[in-house]
CHARMM-style PDB file with segment names, atoms N, HN, CA, C and O in Angstrom:
ATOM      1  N   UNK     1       0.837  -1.179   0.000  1.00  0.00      PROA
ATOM      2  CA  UNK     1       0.000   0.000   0.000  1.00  0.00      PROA
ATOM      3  C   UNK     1       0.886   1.247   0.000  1.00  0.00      PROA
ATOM      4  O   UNK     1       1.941   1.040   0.600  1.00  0.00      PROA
ATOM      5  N   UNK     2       0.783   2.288  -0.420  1.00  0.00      PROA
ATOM      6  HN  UNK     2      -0.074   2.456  -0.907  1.00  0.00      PROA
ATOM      7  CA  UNK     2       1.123   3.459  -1.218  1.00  0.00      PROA
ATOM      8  C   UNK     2       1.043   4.346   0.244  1.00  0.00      PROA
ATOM      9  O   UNK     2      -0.036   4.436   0.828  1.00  0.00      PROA
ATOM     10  N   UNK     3       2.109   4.904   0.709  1.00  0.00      PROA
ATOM     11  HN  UNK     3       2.986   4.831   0.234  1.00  0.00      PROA
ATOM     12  CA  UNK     3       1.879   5.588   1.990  1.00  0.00      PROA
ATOM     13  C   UNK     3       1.859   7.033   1.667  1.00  0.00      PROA
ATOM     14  O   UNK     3       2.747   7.437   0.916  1.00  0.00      PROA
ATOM     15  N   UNK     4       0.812   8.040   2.205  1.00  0.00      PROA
ATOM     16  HN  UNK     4       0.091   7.712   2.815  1.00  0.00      PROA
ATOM     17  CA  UNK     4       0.630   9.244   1.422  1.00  0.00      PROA
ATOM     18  C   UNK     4       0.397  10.023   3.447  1.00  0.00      PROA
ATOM     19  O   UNK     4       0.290   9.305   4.442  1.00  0.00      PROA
ATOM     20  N   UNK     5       0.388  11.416   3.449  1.00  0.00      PROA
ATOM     21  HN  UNK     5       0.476  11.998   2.641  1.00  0.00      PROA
ATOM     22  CA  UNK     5       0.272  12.613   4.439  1.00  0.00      PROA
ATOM     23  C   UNK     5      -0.992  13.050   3.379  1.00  0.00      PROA
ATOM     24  O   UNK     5      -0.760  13.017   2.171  1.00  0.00      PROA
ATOM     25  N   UNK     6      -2.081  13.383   3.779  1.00  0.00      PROA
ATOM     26  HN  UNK     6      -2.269  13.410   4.761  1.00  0.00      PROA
ATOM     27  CA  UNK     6      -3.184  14.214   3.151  1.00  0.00      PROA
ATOM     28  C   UNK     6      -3.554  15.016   3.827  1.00  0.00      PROA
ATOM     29  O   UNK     6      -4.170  14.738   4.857  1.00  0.00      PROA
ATOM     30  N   UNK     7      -3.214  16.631   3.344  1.00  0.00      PROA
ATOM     31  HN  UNK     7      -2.714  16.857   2.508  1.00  0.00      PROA
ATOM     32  CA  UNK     7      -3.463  18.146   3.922  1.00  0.00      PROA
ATOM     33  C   UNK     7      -3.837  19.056   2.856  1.00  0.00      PROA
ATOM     34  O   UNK     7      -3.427  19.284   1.718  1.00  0.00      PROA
ATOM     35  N   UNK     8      -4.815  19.527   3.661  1.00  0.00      PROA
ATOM     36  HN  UNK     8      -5.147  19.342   4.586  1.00  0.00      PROA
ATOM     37  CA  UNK     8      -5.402  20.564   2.217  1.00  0.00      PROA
ATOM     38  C   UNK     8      -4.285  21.536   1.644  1.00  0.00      PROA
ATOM     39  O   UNK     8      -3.107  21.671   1.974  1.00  0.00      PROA
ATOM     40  N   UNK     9      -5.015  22.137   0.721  1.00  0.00      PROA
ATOM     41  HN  UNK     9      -5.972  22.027   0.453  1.00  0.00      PROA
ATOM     42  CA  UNK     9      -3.603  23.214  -0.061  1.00  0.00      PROA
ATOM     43  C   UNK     9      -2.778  24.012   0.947  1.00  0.00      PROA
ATOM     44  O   UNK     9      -1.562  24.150   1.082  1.00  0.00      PROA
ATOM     45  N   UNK    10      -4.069  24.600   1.760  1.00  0.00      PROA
ATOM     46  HN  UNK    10      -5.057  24.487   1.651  1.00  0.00      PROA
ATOM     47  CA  UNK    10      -3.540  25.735   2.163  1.00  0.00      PROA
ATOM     48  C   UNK    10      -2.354  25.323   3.465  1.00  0.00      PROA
ATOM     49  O   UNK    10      -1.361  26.013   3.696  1.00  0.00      PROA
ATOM     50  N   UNK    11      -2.692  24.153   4.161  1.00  0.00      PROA
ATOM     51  HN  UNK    11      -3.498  23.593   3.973  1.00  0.00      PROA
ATOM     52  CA  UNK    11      -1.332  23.150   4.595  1.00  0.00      PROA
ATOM     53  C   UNK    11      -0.561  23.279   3.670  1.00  0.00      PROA
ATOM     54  O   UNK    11       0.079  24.318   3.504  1.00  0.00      PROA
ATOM     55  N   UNK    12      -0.490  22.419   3.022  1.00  0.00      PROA
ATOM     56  HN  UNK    12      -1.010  21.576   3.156  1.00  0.00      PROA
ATOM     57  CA  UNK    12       0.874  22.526   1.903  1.00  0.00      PROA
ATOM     58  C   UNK    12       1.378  23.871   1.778  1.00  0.00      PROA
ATOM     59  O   UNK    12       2.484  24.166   2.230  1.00  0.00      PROA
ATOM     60  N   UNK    13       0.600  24.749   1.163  1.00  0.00      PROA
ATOM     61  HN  UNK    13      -0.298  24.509   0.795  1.00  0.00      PROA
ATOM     62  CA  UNK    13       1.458  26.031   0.856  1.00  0.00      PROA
ATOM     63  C   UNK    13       2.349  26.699   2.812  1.00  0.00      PROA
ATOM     64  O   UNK    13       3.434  27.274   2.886  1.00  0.00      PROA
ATOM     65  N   UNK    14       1.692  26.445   3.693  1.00  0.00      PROA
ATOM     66  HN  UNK    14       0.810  25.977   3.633  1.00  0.00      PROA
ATOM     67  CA  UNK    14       1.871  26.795   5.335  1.00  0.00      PROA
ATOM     68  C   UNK    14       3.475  26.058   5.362  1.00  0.00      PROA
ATOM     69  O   UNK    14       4.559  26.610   5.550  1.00  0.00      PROA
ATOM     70  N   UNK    15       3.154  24.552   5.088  1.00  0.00      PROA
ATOM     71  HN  UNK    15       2.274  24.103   4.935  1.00  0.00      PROA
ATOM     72  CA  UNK    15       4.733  23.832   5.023  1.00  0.00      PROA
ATOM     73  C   UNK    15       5.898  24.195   3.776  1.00  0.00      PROA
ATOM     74  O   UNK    15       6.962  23.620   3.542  1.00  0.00      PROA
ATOM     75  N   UNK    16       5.586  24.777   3.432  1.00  0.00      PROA
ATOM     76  HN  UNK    16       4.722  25.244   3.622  1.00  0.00      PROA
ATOM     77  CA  UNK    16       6.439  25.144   2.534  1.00  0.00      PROA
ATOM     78  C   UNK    16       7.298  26.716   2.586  1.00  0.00      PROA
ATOM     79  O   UNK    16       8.459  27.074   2.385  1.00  0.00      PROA
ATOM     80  N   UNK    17       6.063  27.361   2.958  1.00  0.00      PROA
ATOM     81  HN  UNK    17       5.120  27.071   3.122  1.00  0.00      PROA
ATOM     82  CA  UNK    17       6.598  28.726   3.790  1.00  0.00      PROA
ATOM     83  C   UNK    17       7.579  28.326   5.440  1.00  0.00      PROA
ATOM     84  O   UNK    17       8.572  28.936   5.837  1.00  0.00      PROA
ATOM     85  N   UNK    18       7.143  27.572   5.874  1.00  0.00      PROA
ATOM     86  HN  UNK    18       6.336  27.076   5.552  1.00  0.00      PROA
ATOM     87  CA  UNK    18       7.523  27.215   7.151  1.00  0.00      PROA
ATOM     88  C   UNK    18       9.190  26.764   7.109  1.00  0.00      PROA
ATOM     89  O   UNK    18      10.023  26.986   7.987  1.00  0.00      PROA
ATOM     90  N   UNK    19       9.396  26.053   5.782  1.00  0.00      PROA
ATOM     91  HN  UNK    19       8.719  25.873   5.068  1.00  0.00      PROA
ATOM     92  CA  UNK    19      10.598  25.246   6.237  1.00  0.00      PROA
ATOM     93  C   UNK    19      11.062  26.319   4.884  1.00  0.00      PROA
ATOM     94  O   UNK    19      12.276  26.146   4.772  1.00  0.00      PROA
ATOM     95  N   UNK    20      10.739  27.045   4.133  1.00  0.00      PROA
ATOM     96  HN  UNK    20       9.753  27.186   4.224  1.00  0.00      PROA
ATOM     97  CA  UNK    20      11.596  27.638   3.174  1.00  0.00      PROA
ATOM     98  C   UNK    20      12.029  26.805   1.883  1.00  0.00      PROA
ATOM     99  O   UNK    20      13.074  26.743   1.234  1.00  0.00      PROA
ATOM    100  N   UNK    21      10.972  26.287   1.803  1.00  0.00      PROA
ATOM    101  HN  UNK    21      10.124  26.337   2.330  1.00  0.00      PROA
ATOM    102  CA  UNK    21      10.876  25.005   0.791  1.00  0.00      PROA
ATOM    103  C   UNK    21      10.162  25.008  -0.697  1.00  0.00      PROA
ATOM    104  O   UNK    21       9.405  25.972  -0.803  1.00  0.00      PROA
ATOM    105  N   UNK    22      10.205  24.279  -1.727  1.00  0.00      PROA
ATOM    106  HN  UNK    22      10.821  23.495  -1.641  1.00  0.00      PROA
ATOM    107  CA  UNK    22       9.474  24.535  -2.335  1.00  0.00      PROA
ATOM    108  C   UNK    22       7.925  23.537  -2.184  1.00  0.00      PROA
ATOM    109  O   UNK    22       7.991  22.475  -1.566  1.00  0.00      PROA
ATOM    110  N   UNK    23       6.675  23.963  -2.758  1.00  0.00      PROA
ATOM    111  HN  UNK    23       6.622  24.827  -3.260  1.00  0.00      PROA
ATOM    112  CA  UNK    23       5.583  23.036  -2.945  1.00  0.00      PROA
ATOM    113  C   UNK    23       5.816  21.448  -3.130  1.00  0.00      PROA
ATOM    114  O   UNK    23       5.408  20.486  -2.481  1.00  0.00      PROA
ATOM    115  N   UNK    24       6.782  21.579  -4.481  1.00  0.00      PROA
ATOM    116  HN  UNK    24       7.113  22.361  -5.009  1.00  0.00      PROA
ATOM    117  CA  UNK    24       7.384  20.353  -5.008  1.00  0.00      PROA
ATOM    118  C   UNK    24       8.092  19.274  -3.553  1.00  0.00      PROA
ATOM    119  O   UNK    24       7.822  18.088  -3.368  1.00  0.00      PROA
ATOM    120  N   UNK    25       9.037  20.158  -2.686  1.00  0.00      PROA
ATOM    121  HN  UNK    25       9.256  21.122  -2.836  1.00  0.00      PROA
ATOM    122  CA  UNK    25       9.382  19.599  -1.753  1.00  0.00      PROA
ATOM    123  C   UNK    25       8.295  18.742  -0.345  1.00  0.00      PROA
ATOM    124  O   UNK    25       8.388  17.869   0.518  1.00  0.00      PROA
ATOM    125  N   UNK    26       7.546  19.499  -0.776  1.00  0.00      PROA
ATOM    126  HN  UNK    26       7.470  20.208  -1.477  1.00  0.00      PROA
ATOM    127  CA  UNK    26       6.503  19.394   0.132  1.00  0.00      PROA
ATOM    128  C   UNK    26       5.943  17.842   0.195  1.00  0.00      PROA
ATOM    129  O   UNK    26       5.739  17.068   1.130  1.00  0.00      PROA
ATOM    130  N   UNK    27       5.781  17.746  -1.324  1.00  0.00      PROA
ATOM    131  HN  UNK    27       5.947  18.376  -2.083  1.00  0.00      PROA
ATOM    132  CA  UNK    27       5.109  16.915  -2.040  1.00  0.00      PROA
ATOM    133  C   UNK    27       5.504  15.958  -1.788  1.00  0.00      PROA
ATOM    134  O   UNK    27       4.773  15.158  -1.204  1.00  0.00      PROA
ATOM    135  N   UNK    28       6.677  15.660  -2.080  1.00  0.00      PROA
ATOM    136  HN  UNK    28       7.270  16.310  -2.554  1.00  0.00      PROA
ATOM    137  CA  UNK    28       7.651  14.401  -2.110  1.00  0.00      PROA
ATOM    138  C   UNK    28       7.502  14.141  -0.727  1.00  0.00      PROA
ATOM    139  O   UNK    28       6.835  13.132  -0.495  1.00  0.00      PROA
ATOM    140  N   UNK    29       7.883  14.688   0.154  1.00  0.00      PROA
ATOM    141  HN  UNK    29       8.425  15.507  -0.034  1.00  0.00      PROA
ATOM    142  CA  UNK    29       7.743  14.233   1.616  1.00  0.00      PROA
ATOM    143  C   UNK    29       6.265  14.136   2.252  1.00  0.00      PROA
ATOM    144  O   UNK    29       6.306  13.619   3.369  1.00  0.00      PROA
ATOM    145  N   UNK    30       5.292  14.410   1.937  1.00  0.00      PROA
ATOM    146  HN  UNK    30       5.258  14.831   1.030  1.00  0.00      PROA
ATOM    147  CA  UNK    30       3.474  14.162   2.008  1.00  0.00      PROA
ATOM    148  C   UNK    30       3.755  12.478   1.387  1.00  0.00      PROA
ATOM    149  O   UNK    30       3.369  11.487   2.006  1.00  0.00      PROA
ATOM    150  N   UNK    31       4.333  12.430   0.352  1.00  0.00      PROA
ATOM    151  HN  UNK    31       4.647  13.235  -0.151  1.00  0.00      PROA
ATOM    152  CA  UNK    31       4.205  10.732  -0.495  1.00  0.00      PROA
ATOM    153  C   UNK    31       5.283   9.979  -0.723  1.00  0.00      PROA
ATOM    154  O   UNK    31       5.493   9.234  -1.679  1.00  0.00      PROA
ATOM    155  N   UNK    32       6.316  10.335   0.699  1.00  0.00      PROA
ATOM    156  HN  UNK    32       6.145  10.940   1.476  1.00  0.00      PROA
ATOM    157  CA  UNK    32       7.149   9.522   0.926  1.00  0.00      PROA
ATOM    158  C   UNK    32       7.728   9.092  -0.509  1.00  0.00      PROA
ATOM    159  O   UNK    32       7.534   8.104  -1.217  1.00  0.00      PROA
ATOM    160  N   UNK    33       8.415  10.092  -0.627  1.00  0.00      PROA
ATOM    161  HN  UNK    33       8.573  10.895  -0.052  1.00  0.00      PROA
ATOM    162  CA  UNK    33       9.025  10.051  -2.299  1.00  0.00      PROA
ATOM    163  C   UNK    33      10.203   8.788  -1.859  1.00  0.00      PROA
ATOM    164  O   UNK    33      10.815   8.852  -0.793  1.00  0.00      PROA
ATOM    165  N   UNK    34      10.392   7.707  -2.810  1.00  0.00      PROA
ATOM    166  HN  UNK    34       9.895   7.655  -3.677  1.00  0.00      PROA
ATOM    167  CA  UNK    34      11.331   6.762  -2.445  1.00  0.00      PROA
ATOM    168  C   UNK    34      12.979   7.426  -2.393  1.00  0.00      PROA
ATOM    169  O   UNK    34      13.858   6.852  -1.750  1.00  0.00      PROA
ATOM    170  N   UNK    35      13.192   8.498  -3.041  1.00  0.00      PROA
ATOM    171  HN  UNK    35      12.478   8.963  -3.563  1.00  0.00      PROA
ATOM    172  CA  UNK    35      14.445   8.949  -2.812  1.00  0.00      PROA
ATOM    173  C   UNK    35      14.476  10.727  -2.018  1.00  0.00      PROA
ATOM    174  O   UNK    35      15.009  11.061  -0.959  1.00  0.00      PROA
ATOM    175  N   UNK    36      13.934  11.319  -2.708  1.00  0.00      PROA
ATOM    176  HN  UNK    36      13.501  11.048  -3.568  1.00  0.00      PROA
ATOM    177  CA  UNK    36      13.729  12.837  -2.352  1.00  0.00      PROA
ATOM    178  C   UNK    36      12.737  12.996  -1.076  1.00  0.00      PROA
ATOM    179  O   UNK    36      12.795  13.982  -0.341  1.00  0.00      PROA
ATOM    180  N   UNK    37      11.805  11.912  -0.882  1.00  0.00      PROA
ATOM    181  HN  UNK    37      11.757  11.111  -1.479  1.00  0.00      PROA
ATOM    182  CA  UNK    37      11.150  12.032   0.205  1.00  0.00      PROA
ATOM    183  C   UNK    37      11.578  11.545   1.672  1.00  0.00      PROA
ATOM    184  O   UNK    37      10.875  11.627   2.679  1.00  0.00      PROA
ATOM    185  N   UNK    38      12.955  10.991   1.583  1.00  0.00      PROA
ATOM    186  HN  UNK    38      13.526  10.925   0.765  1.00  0.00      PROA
ATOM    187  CA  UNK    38      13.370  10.305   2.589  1.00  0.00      PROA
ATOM    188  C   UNK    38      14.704  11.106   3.790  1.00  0.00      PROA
ATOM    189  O   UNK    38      15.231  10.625   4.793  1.00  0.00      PROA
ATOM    190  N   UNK    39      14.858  12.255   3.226  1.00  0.00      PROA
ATOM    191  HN  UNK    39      14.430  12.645   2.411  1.00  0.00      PROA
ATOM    192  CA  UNK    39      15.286  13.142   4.181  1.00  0.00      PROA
ATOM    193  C   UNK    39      15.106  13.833   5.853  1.00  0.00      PROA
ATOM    194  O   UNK    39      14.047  14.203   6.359  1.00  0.00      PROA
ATOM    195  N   UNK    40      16.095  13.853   6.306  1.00  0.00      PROA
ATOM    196  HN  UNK    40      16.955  13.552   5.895  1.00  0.00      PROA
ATOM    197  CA  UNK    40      15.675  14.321   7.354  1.00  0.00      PROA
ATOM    198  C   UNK    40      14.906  15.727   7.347  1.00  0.00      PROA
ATOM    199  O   UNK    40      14.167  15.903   8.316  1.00  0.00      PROA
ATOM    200  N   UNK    41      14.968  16.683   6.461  1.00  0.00      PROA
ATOM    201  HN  UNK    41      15.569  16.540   5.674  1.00  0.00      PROA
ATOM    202  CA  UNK    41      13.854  17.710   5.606  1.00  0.00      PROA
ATOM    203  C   UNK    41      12.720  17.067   6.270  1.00  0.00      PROA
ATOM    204  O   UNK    41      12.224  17.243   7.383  1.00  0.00      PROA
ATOM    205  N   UNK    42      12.410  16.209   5.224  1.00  0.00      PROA
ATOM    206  HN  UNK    42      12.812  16.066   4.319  1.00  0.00      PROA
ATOM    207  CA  UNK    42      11.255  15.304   4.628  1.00  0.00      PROA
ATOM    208  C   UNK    42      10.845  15.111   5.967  1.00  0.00      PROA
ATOM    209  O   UNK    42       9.978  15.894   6.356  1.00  0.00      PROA
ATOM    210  N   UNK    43      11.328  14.106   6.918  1.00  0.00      PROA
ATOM    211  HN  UNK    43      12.033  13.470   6.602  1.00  0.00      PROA
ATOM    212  CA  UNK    43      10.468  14.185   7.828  1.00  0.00      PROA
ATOM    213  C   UNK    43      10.219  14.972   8.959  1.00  0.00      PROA
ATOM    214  O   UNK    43       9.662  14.445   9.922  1.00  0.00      PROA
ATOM    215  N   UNK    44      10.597  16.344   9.001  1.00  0.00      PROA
ATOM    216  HN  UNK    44      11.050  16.772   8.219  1.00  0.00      PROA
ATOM    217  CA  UNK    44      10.421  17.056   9.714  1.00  0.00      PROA
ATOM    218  C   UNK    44       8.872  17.665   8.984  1.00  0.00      PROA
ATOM    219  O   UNK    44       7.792  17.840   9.549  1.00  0.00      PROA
ATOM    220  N   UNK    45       9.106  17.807   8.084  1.00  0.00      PROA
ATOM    221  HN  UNK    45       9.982  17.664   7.625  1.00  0.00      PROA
ATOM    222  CA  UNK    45       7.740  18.229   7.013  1.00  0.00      PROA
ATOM    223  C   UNK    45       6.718  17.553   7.534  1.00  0.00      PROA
ATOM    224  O   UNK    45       5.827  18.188   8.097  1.00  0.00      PROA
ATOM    225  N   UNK    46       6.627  15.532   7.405  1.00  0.00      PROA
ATOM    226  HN  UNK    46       7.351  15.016   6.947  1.00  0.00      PROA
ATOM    227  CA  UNK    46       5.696  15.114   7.949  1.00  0.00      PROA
ATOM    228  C   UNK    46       5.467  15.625   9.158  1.00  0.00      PROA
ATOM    229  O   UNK    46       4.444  16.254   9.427  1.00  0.00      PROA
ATOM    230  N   UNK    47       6.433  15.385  10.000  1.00  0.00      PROA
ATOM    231  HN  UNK    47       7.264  14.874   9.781  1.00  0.00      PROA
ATOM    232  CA  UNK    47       5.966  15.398  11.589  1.00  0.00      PROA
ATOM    233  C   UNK    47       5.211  16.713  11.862  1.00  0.00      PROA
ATOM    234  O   UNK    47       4.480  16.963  12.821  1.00  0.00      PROA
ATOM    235  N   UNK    48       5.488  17.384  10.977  1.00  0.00      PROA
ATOM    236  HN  UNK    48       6.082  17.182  10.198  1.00  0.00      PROA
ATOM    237  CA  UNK    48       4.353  19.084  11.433  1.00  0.00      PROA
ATOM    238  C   UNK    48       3.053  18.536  10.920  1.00  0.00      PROA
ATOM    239  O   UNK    48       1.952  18.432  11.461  1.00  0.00      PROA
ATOM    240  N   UNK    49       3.435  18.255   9.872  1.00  0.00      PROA
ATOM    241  HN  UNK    49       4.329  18.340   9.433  1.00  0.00      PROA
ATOM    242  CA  UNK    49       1.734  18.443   8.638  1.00  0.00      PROA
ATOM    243  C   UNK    49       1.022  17.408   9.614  1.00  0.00      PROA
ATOM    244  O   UNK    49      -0.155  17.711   9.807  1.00  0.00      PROA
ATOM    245  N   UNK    50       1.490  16.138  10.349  1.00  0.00      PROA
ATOM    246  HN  UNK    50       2.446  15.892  10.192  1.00  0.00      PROA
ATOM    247  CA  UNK    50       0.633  15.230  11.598  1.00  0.00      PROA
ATOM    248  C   UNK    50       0.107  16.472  12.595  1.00  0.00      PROA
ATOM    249  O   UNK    50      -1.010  16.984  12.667  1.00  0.00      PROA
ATOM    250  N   UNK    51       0.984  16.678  13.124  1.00  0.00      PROA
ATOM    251  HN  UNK    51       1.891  16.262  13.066  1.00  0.00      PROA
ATOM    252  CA  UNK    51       0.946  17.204  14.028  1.00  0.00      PROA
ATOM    253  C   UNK    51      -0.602  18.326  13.568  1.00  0.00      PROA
ATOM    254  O   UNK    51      -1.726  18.104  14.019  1.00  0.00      PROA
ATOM    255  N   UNK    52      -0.256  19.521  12.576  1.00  0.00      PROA
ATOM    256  HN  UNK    52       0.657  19.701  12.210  1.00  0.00      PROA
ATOM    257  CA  UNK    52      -1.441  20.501  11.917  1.00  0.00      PROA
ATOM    258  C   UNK    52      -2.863  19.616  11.730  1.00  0.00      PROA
ATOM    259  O   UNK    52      -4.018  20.037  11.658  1.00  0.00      PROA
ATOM    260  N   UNK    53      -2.405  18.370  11.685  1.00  0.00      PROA
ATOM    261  HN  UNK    53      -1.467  18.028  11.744  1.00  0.00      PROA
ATOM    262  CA  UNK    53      -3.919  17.663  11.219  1.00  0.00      PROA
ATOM    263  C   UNK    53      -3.811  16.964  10.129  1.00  0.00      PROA
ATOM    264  O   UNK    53      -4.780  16.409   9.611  1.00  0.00      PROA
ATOM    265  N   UNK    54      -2.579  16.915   9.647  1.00  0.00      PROA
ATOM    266  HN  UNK    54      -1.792  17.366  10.068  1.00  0.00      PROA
ATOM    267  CA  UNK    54      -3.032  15.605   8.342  1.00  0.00      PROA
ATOM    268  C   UNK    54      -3.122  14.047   8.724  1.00  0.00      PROA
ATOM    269  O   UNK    54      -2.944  13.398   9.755  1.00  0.00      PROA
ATOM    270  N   UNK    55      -3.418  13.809   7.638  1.00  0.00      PROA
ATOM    271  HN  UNK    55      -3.563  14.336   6.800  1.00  0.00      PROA
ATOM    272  CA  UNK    55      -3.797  12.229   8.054  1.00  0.00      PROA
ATOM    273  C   UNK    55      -3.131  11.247   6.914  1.00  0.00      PROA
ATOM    274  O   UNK    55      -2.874  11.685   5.792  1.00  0.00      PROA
ATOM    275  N   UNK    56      -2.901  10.036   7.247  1.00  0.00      PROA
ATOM    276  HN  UNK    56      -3.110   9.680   8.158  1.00  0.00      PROA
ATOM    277  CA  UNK    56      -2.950   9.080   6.179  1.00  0.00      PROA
ATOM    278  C   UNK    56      -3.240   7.677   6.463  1.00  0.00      PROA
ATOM    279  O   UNK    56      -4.323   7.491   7.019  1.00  0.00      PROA
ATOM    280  N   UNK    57      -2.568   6.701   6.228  1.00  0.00      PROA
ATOM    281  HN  UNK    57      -1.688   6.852   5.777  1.00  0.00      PROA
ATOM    282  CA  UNK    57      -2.941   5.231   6.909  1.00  0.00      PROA
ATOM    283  C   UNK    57      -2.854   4.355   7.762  1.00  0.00      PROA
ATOM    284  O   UNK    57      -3.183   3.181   7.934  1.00  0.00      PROA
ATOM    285  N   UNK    58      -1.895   5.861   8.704  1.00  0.00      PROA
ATOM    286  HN  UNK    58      -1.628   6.814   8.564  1.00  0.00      PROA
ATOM    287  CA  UNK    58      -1.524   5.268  10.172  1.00  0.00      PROA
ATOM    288  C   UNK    58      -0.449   5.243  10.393  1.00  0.00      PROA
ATOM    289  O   UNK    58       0.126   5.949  11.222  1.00  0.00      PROA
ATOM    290  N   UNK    59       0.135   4.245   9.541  1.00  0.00      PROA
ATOM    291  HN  UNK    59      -0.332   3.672   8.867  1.00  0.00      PROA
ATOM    292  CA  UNK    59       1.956   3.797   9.628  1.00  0.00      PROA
ATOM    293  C   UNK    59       2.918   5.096  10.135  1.00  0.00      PROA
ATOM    294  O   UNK    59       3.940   4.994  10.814  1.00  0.00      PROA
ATOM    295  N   UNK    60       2.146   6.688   9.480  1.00  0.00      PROA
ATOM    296  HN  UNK    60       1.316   6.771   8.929  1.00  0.00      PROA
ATOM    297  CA  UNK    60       3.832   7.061  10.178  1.00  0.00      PROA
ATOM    298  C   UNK    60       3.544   7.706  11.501  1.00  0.00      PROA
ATOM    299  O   UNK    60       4.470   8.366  11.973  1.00  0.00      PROA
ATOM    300  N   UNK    61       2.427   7.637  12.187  1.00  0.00      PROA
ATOM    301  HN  UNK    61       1.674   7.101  11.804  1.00  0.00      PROA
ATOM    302  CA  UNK    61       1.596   8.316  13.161  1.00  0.00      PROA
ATOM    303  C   UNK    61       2.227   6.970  14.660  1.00  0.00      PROA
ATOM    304  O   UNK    61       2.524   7.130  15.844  1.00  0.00      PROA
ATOM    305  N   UNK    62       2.174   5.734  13.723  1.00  0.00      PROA
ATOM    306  HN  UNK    62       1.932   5.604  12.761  1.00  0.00      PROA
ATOM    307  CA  UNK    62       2.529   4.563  14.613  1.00  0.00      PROA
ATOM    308  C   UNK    62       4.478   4.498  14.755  1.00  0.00      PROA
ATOM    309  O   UNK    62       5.176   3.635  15.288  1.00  0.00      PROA
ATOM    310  N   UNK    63       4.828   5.605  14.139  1.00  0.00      PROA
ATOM    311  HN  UNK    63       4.261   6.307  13.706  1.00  0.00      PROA
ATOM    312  CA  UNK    63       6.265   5.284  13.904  1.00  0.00      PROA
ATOM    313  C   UNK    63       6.902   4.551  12.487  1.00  0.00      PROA
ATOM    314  O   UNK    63       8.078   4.456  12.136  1.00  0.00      PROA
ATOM    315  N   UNK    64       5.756   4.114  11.874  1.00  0.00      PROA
ATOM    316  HN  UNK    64       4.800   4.192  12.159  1.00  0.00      PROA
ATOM    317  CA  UNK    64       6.118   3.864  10.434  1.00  0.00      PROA
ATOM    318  C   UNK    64       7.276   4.252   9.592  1.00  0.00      PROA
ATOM    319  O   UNK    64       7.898   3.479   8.863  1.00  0.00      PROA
ATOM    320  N   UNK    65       7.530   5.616   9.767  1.00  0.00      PROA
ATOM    321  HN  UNK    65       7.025   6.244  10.359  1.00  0.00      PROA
ATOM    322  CA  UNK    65       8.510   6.526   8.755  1.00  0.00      PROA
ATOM    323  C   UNK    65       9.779   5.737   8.629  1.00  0.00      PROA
ATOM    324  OT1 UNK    65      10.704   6.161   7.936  1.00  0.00      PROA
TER     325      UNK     65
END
């Protein structure tokens, strides 16, 4: 199963201002990009966008990441 962060736009655009990032960056780390999404970036990105309220299938909420 396909592990995804789901946050509305205006999240996304918030994380992206936040870390000085681009959208694109955003992205990759919301869908656990297999290479670009696997940064320590990357999961600082998730751990907010959880934290703001996104959601996905559990796994990285359980420690998944």
């Amino acid at each position: 199963m396909k592990r995804v962060i789901t946050v509305t736009r205006s999240q996304r655009e918030f994380l992206a201002k936040a870390f000085g990032v681009t959208k694109e960056m955003v992205s990759y780390a919301l869908n656990f990009h297999p290479v670009k999404g696997q940064s320590d970036l990357a999961k600082k990105i998730r751990s907010l966008a959880v934290q703001r309220g996104g959601f996905g299938d559990g796994s990285y909420e359980r420690g998944g990441a």
